[in-house]
N, CA and C atoms as an extended XYZ file, in Angstrom:
504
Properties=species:S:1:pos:R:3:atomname:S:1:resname:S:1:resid:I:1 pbc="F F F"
N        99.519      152.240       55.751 N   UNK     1
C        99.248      151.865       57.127 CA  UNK     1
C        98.454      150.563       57.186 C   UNK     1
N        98.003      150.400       56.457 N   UNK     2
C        96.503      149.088       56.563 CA  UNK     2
C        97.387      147.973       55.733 C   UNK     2
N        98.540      147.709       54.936 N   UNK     3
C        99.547      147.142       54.388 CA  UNK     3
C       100.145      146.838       55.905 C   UNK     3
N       100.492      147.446       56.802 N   UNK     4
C       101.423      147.514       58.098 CA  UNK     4
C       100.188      146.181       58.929 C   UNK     4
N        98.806      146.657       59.041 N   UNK     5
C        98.046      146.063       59.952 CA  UNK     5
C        97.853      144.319       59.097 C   UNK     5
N        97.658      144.260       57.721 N   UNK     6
C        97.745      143.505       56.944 CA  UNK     6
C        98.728      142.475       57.493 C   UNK     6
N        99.764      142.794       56.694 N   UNK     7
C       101.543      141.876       57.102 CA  UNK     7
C       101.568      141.414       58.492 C   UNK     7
N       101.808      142.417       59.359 N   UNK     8
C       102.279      142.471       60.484 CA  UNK     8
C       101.518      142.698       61.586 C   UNK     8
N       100.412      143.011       61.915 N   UNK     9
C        99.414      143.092       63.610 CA  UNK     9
C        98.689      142.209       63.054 C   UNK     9
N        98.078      141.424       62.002 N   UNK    10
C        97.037      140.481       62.113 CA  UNK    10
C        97.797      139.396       62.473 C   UNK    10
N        99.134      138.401       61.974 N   UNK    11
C        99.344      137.402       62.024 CA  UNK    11
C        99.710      137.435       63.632 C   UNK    11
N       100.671      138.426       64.100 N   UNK    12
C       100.983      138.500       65.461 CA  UNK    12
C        99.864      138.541       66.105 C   UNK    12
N        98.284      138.881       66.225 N   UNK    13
C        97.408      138.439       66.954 CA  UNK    13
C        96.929      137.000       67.077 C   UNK    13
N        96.565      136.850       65.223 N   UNK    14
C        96.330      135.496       65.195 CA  UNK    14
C        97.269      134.251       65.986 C   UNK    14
N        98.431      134.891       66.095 N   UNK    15
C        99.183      133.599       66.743 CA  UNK    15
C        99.244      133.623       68.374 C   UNK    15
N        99.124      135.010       69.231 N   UNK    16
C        99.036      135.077       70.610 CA  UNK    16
C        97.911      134.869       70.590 C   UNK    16
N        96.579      134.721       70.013 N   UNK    17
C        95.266      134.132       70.185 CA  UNK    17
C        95.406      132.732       70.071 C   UNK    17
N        96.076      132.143       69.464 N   UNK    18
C        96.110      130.722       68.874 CA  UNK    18
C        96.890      130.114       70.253 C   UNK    18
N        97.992      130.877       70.351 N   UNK    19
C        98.858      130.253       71.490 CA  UNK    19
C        98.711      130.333       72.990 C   UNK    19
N        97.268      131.750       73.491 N   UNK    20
C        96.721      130.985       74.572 CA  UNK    20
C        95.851      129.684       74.491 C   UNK    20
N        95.167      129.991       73.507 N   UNK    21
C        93.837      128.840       73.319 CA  UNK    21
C        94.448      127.143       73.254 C   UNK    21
N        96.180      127.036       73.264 N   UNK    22
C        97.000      126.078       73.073 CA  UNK    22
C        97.206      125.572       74.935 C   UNK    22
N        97.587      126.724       75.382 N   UNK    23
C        98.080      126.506       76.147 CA  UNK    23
C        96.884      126.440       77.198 C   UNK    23
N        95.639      126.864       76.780 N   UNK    24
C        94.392      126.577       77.911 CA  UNK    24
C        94.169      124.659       77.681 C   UNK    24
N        94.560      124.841       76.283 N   UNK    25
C        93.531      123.056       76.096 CA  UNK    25
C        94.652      122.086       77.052 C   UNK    25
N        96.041      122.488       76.631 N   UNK    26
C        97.223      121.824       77.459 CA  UNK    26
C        97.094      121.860       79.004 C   UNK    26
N        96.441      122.494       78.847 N   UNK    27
C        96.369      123.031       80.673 CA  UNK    27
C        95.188      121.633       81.322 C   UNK    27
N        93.969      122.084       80.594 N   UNK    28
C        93.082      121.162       80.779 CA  UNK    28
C        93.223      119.788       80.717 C   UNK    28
N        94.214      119.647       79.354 N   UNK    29
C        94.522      118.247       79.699 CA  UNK    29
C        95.556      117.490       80.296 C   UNK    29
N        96.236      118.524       81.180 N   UNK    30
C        96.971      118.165       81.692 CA  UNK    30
C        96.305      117.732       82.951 C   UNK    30
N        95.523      118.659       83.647 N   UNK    31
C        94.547      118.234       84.670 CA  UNK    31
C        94.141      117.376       84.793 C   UNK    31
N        93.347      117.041       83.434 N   UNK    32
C        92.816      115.437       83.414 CA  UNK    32
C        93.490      114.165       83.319 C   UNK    32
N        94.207      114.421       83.215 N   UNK    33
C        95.996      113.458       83.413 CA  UNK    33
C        95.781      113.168       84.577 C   UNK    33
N        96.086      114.380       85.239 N   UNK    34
C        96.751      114.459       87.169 CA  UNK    34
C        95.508      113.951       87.826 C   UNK    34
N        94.323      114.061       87.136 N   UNK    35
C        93.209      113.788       88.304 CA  UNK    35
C        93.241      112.030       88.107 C   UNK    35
N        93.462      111.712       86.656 N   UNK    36
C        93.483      110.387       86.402 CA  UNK    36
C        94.648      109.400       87.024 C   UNK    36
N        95.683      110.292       87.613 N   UNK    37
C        96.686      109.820       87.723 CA  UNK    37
C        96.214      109.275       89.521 C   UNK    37
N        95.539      110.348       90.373 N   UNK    38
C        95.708      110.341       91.380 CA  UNK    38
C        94.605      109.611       91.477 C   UNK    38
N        93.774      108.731       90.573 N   UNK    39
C        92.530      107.871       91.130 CA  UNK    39
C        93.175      106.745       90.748 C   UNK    39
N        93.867      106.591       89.846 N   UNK    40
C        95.055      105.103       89.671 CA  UNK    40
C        95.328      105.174       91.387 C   UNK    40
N        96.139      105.997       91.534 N   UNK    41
C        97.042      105.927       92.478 CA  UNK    41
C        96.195      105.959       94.133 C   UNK    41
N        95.169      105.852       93.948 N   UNK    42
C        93.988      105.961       95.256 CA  UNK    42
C        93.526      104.408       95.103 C   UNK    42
N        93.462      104.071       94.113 N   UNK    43
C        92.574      102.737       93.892 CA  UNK    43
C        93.483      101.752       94.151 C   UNK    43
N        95.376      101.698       93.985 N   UNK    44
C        96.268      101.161       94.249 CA  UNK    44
C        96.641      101.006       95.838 C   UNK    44
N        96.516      102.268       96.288 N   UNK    45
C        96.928      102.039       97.626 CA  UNK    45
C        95.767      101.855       98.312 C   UNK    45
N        94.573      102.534       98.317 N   UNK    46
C        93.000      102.130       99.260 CA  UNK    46
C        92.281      100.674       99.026 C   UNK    46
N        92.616      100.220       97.532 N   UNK    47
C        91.850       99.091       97.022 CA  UNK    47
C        92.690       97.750       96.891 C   UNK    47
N        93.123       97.895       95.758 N   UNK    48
C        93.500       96.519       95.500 CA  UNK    48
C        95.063       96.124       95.995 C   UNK    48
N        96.219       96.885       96.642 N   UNK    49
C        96.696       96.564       97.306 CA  UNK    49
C        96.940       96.289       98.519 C   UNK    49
N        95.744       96.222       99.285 N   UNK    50
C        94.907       96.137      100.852 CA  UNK    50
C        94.374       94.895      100.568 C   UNK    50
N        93.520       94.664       99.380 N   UNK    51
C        92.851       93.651       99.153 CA  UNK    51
C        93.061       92.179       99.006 C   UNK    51
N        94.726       92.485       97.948 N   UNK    52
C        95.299       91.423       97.904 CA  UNK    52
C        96.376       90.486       99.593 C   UNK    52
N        96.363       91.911      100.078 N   UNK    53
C        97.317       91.211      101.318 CA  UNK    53
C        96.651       90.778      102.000 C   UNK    53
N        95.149       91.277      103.001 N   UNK    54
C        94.362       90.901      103.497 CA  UNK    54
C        93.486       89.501      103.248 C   UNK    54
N        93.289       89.494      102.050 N   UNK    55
C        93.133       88.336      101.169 CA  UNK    55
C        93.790       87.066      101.808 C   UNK    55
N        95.185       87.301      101.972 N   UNK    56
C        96.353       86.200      102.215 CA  UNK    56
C        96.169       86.185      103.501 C   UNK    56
N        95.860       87.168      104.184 N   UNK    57
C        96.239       87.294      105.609 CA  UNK    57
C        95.351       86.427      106.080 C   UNK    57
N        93.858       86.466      105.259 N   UNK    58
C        92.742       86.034      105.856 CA  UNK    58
C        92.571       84.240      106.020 C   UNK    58
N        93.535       83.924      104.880 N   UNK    59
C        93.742       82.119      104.798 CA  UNK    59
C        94.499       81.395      106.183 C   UNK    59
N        95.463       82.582      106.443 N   UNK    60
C        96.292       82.115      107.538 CA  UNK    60
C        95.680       81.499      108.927 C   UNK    60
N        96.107       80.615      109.473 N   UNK    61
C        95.516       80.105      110.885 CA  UNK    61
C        95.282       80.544      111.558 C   UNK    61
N        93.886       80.730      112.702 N   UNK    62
C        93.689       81.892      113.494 CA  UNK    62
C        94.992       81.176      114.579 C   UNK    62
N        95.195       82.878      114.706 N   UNK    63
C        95.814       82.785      116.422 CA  UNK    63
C        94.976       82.767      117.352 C   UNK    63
N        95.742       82.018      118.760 N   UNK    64
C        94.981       81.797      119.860 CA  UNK    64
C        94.063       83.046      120.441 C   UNK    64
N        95.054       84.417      120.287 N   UNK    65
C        93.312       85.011      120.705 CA  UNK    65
C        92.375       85.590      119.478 C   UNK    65
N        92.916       84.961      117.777 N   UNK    66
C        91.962       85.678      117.106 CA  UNK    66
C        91.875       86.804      116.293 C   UNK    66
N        92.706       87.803      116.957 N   UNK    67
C        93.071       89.093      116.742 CA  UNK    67
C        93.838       89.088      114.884 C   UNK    67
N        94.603       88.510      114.617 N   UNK    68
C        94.644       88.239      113.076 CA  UNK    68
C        93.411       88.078      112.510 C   UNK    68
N        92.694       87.656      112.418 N   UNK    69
C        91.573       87.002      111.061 CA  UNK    69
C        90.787       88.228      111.881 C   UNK    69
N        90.532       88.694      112.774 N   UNK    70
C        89.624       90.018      112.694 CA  UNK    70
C        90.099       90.955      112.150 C   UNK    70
N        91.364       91.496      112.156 N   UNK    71
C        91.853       92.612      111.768 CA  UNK    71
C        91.568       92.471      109.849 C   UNK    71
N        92.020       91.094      109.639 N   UNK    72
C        92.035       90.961      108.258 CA  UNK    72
C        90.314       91.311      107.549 C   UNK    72
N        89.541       91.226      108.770 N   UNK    73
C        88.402       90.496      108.065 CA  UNK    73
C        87.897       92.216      107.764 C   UNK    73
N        88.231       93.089      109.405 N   UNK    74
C        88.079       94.422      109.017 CA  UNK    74
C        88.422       95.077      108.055 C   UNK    74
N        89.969       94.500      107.468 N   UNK    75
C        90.385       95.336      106.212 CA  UNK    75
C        90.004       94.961      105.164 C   UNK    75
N        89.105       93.855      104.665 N   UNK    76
C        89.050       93.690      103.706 CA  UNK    76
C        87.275       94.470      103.808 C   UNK    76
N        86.592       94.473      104.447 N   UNK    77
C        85.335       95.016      104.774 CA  UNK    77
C        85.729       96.329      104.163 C   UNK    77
N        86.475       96.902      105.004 N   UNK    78
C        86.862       98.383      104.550 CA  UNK    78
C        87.079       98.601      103.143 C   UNK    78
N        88.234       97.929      102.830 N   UNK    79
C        88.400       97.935      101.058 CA  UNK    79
C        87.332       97.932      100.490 C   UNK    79
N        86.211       96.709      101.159 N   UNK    80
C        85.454       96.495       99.656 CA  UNK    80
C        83.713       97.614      100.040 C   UNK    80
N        84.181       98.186      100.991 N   UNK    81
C        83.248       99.369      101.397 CA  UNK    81
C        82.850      100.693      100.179 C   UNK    81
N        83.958      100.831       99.642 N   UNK    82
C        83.693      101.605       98.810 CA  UNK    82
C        84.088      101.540       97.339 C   UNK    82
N        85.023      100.232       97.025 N   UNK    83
C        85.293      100.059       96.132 CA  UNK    83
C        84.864       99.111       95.629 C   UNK    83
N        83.803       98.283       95.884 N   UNK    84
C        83.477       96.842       95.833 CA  UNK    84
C        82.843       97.075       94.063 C   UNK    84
N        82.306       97.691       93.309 N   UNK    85
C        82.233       97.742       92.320 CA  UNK    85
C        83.386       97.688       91.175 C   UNK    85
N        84.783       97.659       91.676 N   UNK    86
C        85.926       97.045       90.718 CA  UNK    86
C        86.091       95.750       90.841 C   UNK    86
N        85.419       95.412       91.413 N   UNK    87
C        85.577       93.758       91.217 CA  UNK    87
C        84.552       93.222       90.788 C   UNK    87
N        85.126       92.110       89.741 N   UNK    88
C        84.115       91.707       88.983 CA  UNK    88
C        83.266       90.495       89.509 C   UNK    88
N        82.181       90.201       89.180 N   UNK    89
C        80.894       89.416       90.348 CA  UNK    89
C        81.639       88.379       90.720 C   UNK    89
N        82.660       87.524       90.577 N   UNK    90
C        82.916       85.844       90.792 CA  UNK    90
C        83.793       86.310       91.694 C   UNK    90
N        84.759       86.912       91.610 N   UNK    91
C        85.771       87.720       92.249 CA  UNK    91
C        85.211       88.183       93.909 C   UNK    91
N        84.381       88.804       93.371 N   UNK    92
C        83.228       89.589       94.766 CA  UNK    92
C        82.888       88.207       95.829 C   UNK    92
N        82.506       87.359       94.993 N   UNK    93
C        81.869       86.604       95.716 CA  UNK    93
C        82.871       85.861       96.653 C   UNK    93
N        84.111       85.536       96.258 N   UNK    94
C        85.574       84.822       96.620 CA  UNK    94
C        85.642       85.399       97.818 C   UNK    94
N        85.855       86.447       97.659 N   UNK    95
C        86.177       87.576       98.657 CA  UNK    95
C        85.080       87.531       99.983 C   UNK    95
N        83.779       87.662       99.263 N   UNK    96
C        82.958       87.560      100.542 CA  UNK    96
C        82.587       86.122      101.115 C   UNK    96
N        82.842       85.031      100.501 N   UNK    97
C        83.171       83.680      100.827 CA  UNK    97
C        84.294       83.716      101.280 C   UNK    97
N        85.026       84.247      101.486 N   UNK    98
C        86.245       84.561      102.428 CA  UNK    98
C        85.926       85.081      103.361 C   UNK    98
N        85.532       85.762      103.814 N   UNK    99
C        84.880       86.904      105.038 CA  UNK    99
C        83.988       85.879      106.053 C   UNK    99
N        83.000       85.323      105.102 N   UNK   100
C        81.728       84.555      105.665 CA  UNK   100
C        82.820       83.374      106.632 C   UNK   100
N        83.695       82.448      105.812 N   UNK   101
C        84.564       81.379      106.247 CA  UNK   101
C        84.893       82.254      107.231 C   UNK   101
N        85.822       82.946      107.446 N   UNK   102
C        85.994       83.128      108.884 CA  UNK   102
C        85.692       83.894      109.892 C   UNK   102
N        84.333       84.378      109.446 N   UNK   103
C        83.404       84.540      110.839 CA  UNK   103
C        82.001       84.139      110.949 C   UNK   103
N        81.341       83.876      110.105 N   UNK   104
C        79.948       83.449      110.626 CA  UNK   104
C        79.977       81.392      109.897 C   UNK   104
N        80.619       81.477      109.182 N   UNK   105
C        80.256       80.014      108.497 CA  UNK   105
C        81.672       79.166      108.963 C   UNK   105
N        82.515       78.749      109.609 N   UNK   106
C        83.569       78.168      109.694 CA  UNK   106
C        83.399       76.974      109.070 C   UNK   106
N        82.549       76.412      108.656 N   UNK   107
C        82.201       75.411      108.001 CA  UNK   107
C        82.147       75.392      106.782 C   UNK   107
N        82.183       76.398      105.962 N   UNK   108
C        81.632       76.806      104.504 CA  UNK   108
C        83.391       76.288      103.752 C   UNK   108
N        82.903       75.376      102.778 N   UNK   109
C        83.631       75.215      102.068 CA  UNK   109
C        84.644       75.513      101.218 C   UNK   109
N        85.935       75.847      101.011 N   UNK   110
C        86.530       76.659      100.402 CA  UNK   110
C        87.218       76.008       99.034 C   UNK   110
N        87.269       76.415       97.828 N   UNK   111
C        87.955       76.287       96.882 CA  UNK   111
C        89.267       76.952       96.752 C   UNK   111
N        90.245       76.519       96.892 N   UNK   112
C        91.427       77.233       96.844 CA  UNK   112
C        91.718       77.342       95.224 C   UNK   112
N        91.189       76.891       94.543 N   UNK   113
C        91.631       77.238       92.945 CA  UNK   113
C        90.424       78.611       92.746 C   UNK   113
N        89.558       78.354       93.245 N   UNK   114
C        88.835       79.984       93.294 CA  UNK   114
C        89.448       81.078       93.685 C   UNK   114
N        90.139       80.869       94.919 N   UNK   115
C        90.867       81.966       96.236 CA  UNK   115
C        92.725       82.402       94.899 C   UNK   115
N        92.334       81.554       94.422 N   UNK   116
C        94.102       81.451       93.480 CA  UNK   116
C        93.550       82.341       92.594 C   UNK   116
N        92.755       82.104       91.548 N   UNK   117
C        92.101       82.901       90.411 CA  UNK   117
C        91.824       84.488       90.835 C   UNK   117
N        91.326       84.408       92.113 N   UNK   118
C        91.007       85.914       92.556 CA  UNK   118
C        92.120       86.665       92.852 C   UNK   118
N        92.811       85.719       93.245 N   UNK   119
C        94.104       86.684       93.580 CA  UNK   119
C        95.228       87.000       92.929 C   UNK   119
N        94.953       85.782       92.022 N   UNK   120
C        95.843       86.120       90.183 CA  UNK   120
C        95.022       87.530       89.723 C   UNK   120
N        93.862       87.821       89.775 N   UNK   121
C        93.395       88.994       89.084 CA  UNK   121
C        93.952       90.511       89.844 C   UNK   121
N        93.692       89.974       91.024 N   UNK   122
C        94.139       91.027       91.633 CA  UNK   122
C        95.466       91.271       91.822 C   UNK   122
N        96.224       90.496       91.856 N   UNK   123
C        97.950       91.074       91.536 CA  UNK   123
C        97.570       91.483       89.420 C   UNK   123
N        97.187       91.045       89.085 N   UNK   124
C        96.955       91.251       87.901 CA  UNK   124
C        97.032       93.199       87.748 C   UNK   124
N        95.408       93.360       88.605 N   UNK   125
C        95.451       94.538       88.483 CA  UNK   125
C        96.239       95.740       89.052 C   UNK   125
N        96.817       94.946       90.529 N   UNK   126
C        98.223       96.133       90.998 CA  UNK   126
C        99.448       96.060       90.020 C   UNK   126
N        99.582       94.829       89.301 N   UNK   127
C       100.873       94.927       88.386 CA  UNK   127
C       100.543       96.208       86.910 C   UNK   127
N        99.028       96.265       86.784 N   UNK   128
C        99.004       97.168       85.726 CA  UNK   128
C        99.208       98.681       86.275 C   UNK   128
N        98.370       99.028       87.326 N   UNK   129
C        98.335      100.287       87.990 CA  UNK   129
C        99.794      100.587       87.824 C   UNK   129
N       100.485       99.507       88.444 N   UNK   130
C       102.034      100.170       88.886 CA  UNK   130
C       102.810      100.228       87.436 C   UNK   130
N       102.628       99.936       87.181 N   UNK   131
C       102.763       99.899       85.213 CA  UNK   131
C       102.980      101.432       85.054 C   UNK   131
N       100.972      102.122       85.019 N   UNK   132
C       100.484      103.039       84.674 CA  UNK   132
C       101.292      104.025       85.508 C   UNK   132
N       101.557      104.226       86.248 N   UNK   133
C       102.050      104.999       87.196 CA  UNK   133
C       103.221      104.912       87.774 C   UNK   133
N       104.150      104.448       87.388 N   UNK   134
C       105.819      104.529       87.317 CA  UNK   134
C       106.515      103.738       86.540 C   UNK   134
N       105.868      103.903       85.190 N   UNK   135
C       106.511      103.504       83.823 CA  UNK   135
C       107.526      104.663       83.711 C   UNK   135
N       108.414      104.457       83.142 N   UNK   136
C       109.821      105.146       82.523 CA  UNK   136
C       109.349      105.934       81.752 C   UNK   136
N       110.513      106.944       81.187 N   UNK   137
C       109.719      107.603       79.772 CA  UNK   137
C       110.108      106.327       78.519 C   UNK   137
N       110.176      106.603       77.424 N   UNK   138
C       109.842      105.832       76.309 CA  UNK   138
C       111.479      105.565       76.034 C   UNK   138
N       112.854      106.676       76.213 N   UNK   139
C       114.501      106.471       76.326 CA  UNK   139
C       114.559      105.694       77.527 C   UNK   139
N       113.935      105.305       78.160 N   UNK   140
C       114.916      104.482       79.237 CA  UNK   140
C       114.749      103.119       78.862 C   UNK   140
N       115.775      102.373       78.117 N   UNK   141
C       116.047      101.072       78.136 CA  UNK   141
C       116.733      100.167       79.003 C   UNK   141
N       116.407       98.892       79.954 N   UNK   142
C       117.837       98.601       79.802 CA  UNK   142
C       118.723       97.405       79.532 C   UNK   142
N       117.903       97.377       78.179 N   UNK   143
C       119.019       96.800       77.364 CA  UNK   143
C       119.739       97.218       76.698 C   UNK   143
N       119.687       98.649       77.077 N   UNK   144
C       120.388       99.263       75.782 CA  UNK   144
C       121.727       99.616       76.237 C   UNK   144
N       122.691       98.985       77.046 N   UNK   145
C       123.827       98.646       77.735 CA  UNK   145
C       124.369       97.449       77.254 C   UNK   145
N       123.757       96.512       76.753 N   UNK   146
C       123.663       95.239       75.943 CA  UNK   146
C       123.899       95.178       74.441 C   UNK   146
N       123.566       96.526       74.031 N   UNK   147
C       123.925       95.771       72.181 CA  UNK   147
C       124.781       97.096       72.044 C   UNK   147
N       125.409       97.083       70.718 N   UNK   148
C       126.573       97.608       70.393 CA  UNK   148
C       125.620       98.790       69.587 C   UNK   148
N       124.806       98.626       69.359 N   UNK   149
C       124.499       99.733       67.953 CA  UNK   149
C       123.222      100.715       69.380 C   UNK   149
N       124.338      101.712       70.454 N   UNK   150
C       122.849      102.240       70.853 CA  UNK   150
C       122.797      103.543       70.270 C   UNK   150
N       123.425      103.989       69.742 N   UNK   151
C       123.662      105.320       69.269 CA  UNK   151
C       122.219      105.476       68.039 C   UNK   151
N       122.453      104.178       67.457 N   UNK   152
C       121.763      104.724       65.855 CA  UNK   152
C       120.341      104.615       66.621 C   UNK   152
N       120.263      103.752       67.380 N   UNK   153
C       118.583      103.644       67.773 CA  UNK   153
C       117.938      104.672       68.647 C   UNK   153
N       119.340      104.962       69.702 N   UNK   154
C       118.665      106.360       70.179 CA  UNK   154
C       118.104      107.708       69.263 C   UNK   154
N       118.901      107.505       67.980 N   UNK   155
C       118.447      108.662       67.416 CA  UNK   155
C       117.859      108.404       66.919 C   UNK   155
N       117.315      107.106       66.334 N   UNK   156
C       115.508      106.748       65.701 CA  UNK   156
C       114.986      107.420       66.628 C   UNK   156
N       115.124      107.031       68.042 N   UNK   157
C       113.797      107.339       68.941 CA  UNK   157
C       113.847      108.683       69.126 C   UNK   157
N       114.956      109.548       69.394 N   UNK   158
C       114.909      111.194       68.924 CA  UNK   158
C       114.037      111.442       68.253 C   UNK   158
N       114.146      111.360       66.973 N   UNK   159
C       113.615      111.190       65.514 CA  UNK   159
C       112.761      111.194       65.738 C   UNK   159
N       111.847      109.953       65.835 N   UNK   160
C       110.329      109.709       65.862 CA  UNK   160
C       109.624      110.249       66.979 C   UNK   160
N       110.102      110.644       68.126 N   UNK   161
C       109.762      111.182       69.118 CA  UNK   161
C       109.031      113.077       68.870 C   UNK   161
N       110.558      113.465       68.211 N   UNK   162
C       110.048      114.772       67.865 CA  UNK   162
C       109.005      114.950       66.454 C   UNK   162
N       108.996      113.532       65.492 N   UNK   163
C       107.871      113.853       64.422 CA  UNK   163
C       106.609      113.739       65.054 C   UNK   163
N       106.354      112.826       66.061 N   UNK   164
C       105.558      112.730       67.184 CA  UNK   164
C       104.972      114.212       67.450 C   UNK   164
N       105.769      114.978       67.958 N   UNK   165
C       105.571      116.048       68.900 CA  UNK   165
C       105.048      117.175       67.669 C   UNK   165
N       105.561      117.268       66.626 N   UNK   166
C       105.189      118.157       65.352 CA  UNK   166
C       104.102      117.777       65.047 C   UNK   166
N       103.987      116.814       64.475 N   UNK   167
C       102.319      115.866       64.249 CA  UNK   167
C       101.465      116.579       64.647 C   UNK   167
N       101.526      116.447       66.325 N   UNK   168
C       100.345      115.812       67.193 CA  UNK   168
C       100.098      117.219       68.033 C   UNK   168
């Protein structure tokens, strides 16, 4: 009988013990994925893609009653209300030298190779977000309609995909 518990009830515990404790850590990190996923995806649409349009909006010529460069000036206020710590200090300052120009300083000088740099960073950073967050899986090529040999390479990436998955 203890030959029976030996062989056969220890390993079958050891492995339904092993294989919740698998599927709790998977769990967890799957969470931390999704929570990471949805602060990409908060910071994309609340932050820096508000930031960058408003940005543009804000250079444009006031209209006769105005109503443009306020709205802009509100949205960029808003953006940088709670997110103003992703931008880095020179950046910050562009931005609020933008704000100042068109409402309290109309006079204040503007660098447009400054206003360019800030806004190179900031498409910078919506081009990565959107990267992070509706990248393909790792099979979707498409060049791979383009060369003659896709067969052998798809099955490298099979291949290495599942030594991947054994590994890791």
């Amino acid at each position: 009988m203890m030959e029976i518990v030996k062989i056969l009830v220890a390993p079958i515990l050891v492995a339904l013990v092993s294989w919740l404790i698998k599927d709790y850590i998977f769990a967890q990190q799957r969470a931390k994925q999704e929570m990471l996923r949805n602060e990409w995806n908060r910071r994309l649409t609340a932050f820096w893609s508000p930031l960058f349009l408003w940005s543009g909006m804000i250079l444009f010529p006031k209209s006769d009653d105005g109503k443009n460069i306020e709205k802009a000036v509100a949205e960029l206020t808003t953006a940088l209300a709670g997110n103003a710590h992703l931008l880095p200090k020179n950046h910050y300052h562009v931005i609020i030298m933008l704000i100042e120009k068109a409402t309290v300083l109309p006079e204040r000088e503007v660098y447009l190779e400054d206003i360019f740099d800030t806004r190179a960073y900031i498409y910078r950073q919506i081009e990565i977000l959107n990267y992070l967050l509706y990248k393909r899986d790792n099979s979707f090529d498409p060049l791979s309609n383009a060369t003659f040999i896709v067969a052998p390479f798809a099955l490298l990436r099979v291949i290495a995909n599942a030594t991947m998955h054994l590994l890791g």
